[in-house]
Chimera marker file (.cmm) of the C-alpha trace (Angstrom):
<marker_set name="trace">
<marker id="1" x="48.059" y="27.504" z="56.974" r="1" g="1" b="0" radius="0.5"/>
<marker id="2" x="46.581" y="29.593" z="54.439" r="1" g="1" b="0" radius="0.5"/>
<marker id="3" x="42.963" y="29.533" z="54.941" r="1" g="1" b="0" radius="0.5"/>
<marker id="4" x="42.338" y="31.797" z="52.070" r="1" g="1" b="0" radius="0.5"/>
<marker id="5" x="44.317" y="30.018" z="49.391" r="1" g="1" b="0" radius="0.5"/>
<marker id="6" x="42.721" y="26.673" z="50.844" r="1" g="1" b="0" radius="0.5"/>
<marker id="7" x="39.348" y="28.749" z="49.795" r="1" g="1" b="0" radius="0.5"/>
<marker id="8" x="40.757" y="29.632" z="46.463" r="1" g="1" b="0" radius="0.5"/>
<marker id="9" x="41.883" y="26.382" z="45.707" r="1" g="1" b="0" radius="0.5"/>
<marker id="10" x="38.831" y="24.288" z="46.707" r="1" g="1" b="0" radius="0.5"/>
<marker id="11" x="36.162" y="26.866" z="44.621" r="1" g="1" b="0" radius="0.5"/>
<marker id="12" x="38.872" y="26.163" z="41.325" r="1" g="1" b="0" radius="0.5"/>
<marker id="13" x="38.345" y="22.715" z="41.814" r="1" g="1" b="0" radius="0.5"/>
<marker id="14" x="34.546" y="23.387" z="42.611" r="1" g="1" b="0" radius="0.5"/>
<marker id="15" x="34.114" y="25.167" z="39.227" r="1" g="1" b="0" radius="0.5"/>
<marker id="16" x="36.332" y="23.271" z="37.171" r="1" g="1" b="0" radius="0.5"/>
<marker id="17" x="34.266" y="20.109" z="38.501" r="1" g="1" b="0" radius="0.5"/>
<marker id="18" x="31.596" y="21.713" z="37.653" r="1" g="1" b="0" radius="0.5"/>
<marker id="19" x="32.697" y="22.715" z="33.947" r="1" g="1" b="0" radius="0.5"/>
<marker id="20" x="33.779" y="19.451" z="33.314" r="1" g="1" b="0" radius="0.5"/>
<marker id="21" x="30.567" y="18.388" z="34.250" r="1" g="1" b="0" radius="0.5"/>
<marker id="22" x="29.059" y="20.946" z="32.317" r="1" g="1" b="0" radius="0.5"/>
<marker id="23" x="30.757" y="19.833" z="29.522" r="1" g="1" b="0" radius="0.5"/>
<marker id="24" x="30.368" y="15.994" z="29.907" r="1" g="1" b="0" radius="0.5"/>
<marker id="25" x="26.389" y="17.107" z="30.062" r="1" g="1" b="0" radius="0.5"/>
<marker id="26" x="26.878" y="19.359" z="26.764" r="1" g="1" b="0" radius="0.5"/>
<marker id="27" x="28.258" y="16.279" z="25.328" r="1" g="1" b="0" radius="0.5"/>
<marker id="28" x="25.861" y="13.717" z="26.302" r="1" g="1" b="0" radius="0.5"/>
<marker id="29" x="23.049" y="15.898" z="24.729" r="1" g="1" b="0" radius="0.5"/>
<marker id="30" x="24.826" y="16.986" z="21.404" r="1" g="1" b="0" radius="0.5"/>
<marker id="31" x="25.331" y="13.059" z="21.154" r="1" g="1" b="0" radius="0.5"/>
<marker id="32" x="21.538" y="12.292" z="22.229" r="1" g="1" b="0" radius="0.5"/>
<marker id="33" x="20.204" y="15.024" z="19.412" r="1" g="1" b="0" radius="0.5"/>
<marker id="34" x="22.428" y="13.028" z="16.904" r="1" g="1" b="0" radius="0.5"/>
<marker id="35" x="21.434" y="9.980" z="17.598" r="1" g="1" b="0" radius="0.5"/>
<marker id="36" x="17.709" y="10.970" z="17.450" r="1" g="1" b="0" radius="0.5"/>
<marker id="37" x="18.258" y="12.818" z="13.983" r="1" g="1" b="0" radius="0.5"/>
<marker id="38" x="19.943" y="9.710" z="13.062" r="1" g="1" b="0" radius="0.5"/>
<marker id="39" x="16.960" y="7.878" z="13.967" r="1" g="1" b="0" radius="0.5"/>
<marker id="40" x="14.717" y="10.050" z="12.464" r="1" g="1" b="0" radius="0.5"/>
<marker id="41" x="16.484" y="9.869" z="8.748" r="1" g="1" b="0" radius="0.5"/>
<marker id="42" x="16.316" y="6.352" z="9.469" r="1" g="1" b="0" radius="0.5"/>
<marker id="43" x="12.631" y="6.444" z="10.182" r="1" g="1" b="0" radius="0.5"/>
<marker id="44" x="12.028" y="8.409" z="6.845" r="1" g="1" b="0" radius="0.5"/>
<marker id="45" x="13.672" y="6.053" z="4.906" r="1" g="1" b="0" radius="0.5"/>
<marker id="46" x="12.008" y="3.146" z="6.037" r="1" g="1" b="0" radius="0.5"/>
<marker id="47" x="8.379" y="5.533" z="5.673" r="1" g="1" b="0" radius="0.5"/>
<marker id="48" x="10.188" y="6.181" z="1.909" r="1" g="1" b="0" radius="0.5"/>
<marker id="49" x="11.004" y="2.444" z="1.156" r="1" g="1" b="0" radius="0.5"/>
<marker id="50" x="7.517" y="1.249" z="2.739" r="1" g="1" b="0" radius="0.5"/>
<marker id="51" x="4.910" y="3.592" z="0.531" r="1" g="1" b="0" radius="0.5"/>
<marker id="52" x="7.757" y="3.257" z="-2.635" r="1" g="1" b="0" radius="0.5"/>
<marker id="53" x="7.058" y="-1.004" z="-1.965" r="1" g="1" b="0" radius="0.5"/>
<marker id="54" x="3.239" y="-0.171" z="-1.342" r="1" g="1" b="0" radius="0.5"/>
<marker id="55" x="2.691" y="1.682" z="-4.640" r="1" g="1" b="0" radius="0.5"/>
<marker id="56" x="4.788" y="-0.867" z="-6.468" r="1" g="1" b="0" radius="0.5"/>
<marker id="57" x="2.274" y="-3.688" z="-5.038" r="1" g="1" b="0" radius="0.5"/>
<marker id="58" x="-0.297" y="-1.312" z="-5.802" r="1" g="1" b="0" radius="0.5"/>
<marker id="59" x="0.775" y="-0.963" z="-9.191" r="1" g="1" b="0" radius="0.5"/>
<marker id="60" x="1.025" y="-4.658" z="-9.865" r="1" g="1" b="0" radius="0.5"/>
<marker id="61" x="-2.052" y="-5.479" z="-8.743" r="1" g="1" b="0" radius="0.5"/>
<marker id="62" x="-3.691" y="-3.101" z="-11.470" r="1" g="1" b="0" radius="0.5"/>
<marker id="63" x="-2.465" y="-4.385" z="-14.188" r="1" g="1" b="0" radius="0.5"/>
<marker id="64" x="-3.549" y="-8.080" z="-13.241" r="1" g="1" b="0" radius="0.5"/>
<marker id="65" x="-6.788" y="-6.675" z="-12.471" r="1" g="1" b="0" radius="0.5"/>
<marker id="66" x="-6.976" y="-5.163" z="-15.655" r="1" g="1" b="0" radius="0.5"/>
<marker id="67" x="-6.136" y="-8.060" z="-17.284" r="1" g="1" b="0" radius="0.5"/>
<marker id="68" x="-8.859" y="-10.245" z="-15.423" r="1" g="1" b="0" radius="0.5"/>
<marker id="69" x="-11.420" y="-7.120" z="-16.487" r="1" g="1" b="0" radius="0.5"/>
<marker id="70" x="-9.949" y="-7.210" z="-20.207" r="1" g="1" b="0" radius="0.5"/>
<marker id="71" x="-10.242" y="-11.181" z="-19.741" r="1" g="1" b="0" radius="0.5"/>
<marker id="72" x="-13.671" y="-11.086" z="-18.365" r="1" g="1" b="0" radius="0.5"/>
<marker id="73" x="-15.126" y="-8.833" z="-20.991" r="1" g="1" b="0" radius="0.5"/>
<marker id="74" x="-13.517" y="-11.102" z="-23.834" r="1" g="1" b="0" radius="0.5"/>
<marker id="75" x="-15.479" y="-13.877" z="-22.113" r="1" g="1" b="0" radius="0.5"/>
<marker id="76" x="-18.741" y="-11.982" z="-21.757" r="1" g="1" b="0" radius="0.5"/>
<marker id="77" x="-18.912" y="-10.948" z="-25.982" r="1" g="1" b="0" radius="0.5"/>
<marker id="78" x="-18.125" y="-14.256" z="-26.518" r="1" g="1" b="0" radius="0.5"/>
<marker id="79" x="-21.314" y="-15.476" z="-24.266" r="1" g="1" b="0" radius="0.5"/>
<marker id="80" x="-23.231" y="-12.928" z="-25.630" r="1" g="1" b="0" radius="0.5"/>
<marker id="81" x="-22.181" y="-13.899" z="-29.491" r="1" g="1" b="0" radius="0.5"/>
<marker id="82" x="-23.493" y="-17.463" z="-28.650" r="1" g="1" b="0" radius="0.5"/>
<marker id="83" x="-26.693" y="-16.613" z="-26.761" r="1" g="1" b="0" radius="0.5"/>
<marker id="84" x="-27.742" y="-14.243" z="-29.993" r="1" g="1" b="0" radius="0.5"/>
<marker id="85" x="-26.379" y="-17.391" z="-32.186" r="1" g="1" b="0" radius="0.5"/>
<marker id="86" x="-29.064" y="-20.052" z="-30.192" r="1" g="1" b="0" radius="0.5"/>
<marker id="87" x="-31.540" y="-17.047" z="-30.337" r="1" g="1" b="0" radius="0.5"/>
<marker id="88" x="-31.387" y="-16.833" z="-33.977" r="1" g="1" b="0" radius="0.5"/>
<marker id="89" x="-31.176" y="-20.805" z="-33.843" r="1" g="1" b="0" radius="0.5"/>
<marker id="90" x="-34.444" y="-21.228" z="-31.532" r="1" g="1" b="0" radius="0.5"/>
<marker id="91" x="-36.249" y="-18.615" z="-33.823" r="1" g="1" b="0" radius="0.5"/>
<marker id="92" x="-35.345" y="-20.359" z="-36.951" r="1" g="1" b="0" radius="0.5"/>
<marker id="93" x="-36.622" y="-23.759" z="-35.197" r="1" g="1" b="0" radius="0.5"/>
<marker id="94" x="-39.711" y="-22.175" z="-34.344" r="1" g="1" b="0" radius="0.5"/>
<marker id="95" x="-40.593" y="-21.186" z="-38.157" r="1" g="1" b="0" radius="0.5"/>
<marker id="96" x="-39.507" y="-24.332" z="-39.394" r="1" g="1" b="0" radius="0.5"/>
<marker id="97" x="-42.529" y="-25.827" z="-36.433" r="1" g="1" b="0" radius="0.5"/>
<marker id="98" x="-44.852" y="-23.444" z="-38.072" r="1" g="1" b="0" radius="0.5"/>
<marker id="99" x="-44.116" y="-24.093" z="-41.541" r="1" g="1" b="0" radius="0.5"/>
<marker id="100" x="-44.773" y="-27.302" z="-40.619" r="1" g="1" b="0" radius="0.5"/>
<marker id="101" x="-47.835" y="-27.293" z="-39.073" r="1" g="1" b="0" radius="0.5"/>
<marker id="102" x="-46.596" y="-27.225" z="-35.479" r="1" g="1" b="0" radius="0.5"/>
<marker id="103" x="-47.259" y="-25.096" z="-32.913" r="1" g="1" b="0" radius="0.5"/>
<marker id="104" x="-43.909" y="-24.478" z="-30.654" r="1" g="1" b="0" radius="0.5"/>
<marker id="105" x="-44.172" y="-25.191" z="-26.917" r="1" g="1" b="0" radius="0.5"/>
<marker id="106" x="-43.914" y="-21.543" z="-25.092" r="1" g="1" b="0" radius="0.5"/>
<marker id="107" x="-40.474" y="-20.039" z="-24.112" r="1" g="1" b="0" radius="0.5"/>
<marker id="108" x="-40.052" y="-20.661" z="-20.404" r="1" g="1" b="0" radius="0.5"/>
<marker id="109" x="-37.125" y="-18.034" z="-19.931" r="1" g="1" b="0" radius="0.5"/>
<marker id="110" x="-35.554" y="-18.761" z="-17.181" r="1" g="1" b="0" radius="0.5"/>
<marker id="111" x="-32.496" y="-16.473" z="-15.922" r="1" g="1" b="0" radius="0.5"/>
<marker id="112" x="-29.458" y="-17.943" z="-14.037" r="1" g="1" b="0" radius="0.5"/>
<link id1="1" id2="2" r="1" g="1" b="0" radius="0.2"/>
<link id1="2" id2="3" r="1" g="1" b="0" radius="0.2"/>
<link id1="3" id2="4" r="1" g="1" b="0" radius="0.2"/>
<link id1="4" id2="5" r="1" g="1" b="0" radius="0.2"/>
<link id1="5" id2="6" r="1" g="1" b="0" radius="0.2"/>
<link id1="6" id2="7" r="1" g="1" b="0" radius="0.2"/>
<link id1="7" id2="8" r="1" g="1" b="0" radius="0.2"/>
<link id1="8" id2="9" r="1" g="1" b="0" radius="0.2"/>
<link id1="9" id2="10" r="1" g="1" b="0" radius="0.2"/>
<link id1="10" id2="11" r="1" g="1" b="0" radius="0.2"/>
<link id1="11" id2="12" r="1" g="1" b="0" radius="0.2"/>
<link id1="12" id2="13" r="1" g="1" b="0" radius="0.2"/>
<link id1="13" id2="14" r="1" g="1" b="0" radius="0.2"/>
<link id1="14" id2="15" r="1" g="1" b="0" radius="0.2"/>
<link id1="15" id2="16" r="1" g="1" b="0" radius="0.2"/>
<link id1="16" id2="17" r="1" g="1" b="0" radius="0.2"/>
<link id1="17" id2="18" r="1" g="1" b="0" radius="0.2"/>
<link id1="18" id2="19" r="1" g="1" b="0" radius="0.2"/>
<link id1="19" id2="20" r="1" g="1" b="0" radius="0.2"/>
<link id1="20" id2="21" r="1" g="1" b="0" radius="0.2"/>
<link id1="21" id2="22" r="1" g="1" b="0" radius="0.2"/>
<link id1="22" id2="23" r="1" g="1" b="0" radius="0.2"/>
<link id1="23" id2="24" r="1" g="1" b="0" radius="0.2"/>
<link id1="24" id2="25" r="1" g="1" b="0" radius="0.2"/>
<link id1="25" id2="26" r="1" g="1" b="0" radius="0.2"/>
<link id1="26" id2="27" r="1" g="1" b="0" radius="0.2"/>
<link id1="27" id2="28" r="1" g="1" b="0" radius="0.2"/>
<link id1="28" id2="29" r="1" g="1" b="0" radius="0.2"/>
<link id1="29" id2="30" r="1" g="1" b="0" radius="0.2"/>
<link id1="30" id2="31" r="1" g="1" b="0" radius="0.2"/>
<link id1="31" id2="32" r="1" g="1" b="0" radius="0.2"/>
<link id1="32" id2="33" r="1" g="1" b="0" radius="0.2"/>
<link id1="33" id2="34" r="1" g="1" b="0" radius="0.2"/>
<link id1="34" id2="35" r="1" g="1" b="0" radius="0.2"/>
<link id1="35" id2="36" r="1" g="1" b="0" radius="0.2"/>
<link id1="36" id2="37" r="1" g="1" b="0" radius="0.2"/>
<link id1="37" id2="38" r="1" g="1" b="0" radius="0.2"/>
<link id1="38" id2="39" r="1" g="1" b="0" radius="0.2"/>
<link id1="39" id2="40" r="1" g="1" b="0" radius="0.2"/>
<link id1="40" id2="41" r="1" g="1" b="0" radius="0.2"/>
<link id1="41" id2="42" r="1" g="1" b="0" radius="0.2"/>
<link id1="42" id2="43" r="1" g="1" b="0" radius="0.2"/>
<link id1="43" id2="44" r="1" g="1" b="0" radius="0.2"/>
<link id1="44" id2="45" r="1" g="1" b="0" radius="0.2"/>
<link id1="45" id2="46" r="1" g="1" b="0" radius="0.2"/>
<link id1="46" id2="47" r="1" g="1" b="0" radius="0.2"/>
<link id1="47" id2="48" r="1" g="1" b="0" radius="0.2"/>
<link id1="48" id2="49" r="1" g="1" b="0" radius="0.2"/>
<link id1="49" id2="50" r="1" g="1" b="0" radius="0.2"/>
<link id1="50" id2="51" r="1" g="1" b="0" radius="0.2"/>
<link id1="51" id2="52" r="1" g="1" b="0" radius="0.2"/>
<link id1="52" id2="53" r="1" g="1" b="0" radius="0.2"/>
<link id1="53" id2="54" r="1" g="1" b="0" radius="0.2"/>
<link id1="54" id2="55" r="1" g="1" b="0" radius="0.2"/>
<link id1="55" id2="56" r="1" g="1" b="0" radius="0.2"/>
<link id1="56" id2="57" r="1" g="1" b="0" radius="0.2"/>
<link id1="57" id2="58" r="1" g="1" b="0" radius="0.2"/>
<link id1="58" id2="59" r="1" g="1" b="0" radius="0.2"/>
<link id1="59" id2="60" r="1" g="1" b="0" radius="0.2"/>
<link id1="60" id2="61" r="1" g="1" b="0" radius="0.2"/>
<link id1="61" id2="62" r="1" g="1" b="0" radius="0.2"/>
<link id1="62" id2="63" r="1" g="1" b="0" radius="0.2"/>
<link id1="63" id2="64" r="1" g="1" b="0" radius="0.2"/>
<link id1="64" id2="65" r="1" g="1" b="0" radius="0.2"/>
<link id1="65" id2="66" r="1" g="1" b="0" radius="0.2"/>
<link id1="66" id2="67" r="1" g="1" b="0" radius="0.2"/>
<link id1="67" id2="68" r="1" g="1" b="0" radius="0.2"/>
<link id1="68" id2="69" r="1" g="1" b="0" radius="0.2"/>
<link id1="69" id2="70" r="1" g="1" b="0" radius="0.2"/>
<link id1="70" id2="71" r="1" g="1" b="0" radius="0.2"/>
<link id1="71" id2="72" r="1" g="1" b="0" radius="0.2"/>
<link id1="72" id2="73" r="1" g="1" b="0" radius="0.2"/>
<link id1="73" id2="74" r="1" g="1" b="0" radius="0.2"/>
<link id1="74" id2="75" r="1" g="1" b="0" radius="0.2"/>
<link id1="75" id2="76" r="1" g="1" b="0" radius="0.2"/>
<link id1="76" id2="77" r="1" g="1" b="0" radius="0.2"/>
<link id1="77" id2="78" r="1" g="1" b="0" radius="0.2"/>
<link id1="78" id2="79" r="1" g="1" b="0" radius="0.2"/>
<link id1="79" id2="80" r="1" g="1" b="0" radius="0.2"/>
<link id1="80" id2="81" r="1" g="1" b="0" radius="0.2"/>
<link id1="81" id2="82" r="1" g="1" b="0" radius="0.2"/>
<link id1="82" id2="83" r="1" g="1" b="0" radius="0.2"/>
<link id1="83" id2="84" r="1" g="1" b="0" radius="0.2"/>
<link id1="84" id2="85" r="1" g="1" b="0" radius="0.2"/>
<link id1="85" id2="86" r="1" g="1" b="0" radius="0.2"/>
<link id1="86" id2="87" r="1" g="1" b="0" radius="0.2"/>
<link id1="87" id2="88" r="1" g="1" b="0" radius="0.2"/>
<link id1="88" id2="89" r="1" g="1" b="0" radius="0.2"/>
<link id1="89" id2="90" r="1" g="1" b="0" radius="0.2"/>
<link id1="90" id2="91" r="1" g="1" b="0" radius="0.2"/>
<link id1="91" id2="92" r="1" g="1" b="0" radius="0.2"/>
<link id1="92" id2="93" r="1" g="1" b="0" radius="0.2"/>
<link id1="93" id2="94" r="1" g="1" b="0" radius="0.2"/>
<link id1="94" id2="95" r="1" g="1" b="0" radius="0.2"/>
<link id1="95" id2="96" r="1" g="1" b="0" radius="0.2"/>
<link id1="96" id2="97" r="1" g="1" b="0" radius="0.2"/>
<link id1="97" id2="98" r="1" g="1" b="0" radius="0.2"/>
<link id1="98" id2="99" r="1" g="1" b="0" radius="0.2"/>
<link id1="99" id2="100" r="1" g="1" b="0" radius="0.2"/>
<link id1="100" id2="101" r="1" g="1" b="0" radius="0.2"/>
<link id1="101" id2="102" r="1" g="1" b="0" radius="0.2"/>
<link id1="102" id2="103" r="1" g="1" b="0" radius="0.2"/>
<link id1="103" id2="104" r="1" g="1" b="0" radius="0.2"/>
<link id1="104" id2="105" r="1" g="1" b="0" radius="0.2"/>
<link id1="105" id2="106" r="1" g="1" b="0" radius="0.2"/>
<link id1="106" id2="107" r="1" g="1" b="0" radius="0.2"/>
<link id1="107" id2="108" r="1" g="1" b="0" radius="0.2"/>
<link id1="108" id2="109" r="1" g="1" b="0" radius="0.2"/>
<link id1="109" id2="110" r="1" g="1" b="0" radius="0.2"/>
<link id1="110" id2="111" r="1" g="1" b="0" radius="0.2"/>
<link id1="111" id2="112" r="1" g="1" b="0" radius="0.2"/>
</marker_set>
C-alpha cells in the first residue's frame, strides 16, 4: 500500500471538506446579511408609514381644534354682544329709576 498517496488523498478530502464548509459558512452569512437588510428596509418602512399616519392624525386633529377655537370665539363675541346689550339695558333702567324719583339698589357684581 501506498502510504503516501493514502496521505495525499485523505488531506484532498480534508481541504475540500473544509472548502465546502467554507463555502456552506460563506453562504449562511451572505444569506444572514440579506435577511437583516431585508429586515431593516422593512423596519424603515414601517418607521415611514408610522410618523406618515402620526402627522396625518396630527394634522386632523388641528383643523378640528381650530374649528372648536374658531367656534369658541364665535360664542364668546356673541356673549360679549349680549352682556354690553343688558349693560346698556341695566343703565337705561337705572335713569329711568332716577327720572323717576328712585334711587337704584347698588350693583352687586358678581363674577362666575
Amino acid at each position: 500500500m501506498d502510504w503516501t498517496a493514502v496521505g495525499t488523498a485523505l488531506v484532498s478530502v480534508i481541504i475540500g471538506v473544509g472548502g465546502g464548509i467554507a463555502w456552506w459558512q460563506q453562504r449562511a452569512a451572505r444569506a444572514a446579511r440579506s435577511e437583516a437588510e431585508a429586515a431593516k428596509a422593512g423596519a424603515d418602512r414601517a418607521v415611514a408609514d408610522a410618523e406618515h399616519t402620526l402627522y396625518k392624525l396630527l394634522a386632523e386633529r388641528q383643523a378640528q381644534l381650530e374649528q372648536e377655537v374658531r367656534e369658541m370665539r364665535q360664542e364668546l363675541a356673541a356673549e360679549r354682544q349680549r352682556s354690553r346689550e343688558l349693560e346698556v339695558h341695566i343703565f337705561r333702567l337705572e335713569n329711568l329709576m332716577r327720572k323717576a324719583g328712585l334711587e337704584p339698589p347698588e350693583r352687586e357684581f358678581v363674577v362666575g
